[in-house]
N, C-alpha and C positions, 0 to 999 in steps of 0.2 A: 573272496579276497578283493579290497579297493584297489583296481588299476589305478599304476603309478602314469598320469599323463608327463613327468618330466622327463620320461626314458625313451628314447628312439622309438617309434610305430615303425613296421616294418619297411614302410616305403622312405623311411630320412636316409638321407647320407650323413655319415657324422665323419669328422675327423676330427684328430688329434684324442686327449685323454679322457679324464671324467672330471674334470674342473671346468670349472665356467668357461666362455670362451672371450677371451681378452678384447676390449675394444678394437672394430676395425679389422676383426676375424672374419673369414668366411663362416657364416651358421647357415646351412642346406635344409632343415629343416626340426619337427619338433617343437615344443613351448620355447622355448628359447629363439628360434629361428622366427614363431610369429612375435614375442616380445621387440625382436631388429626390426622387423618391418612396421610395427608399427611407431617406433621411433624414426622412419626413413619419413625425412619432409616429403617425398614424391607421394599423392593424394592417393594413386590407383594403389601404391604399396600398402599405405596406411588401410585401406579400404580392402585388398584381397588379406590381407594378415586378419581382419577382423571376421572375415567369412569364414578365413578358416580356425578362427580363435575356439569356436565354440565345438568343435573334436573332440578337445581337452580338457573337459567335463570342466568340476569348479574355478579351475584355474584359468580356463579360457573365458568361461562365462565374468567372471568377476575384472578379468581383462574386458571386454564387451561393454558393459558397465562402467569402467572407468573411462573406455571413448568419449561419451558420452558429455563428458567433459572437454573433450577436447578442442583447438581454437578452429578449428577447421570446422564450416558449418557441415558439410557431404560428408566427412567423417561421422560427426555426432547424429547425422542425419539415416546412414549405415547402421549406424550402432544402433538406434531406438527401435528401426526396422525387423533388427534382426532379433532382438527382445521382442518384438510386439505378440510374435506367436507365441511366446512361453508364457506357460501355465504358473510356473511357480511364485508361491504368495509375495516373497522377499521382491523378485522382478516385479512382480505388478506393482507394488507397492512404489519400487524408482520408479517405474516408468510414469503412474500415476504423479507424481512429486516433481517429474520432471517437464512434466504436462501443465500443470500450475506454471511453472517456474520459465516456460520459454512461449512465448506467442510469436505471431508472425513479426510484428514491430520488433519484438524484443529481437527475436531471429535477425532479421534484415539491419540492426542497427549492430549487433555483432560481430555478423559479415564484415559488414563495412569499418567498425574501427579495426577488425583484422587485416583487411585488406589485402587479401592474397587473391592470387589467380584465380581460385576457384569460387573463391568468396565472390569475386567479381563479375565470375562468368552467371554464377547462380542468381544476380542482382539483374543482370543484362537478362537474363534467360526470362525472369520473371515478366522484365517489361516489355518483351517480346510476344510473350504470350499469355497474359492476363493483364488486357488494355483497358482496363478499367481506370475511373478517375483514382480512388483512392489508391492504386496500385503505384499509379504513376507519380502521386503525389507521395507514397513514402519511399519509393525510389528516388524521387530526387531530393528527397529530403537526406534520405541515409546518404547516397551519391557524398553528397555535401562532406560526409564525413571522412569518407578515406582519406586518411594522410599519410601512404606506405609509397616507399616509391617502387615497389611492386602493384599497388595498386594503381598510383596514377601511370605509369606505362600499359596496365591492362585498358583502364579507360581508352588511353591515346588508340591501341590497339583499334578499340570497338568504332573508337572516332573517324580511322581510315577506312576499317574494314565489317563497320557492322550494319545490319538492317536502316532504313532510314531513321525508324523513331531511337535506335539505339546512336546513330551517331551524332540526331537532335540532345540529347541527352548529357551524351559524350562532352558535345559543346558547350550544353550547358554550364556544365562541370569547371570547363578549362577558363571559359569567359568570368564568373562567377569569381576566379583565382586571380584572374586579370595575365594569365598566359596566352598571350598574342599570339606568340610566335607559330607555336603549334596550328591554333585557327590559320592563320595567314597560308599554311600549309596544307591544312585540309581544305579552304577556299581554291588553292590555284590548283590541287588534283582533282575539283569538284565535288568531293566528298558533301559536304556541304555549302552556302552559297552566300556573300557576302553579309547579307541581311541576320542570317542565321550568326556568323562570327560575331559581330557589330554593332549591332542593334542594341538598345539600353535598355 
């Protein structure tokens, strides 16, 4: 007999009936409970819902799969992961498809017109620790592209508080826009040093 993955496993809490559960409900657990989390904008949500998506045999998997899609690079990035060990033809074949379909450029130029926190951290993180020319040259290139104002706050972020070549960067970024103000600010904490603001 095909187990039903949409019925409580013995460890979910369930409350209330046998209807869905209305927008902005508590769901404790079950398909339904990783369906909430992975609609929860919080990254680590999206990200534990999909480890634990794949329990739930087709339905989870197929869930997994559609991450994969999703704007969040560390999302899509989970998901492919969590496919890569399976066998089955139908996954191979996305993950194969999906391989084609995304490169490093392509990746890093996604991030950045997404322009989220993580998208951002994953950009900084990159130029941080693969100091290579080309690395550094499609970071600032993508850089270029954020125009979220979640993303320009995570910049400012890195511009106070990141590594040095991250908050060279950072500046680049702000001066490039012609936002002074910020420079002028990270100039008088030190962060960076007139030359670096300034300079044409």
């Amino acid at each position: 007999m095909k187990e039903n993955y949409n019925r409580p496993r013995v460890y979910d809490a369930v409350l209330g009936s046998s209807e869905n559960a209305p927008p902005g409900a508590v769901v404790l657990g079950g398909l339904e409970g990783v369906k909430r989390r992975l609609a929860n904008p919080i990254i680590e949500q999206k990200i534990a819902a999909l480890e634990e998506a794949l329990k739930y045999g087709e339905a989870g998997l197929e869930l997994v799969i559609w991450a994969l899609e999703d704007r969040l690079w560390k999302v899509r990035h989970t998901a492919y992961s969590l496919l890569a060990s399976r066998t089955e033809p139908l996954v191979q074949k996305i993950l194969q498809e999906y391989s084609h379909k995304i490169d490093r450029y392509d990746a890093f130029v996604a991030m950045a017109r997404a322009g989220g926190v993580s998208d951002i951290d994953t950009l900084m993180d990159n130029l941080e620790h693969d100091r290579n020319s080309a690395t550094c040259k499609l970071i600032d290139f993508t850089l270029g592209l954020v125009d979220t104002h979640e993303g320009k706050d995570r910049i400012g972020h890195y511009l106070f508080n990141g590594t040095q070549i991250q908050r060279n960067y950072a500046a680049l970024y702000f001066k490039r826009r012609g936002i002074t103000d910020i420079l002028r600010e990270a100039v008088s904490r030190g962060c960076i040093d007139r030359v670096q603001a300034f300079s044409k």
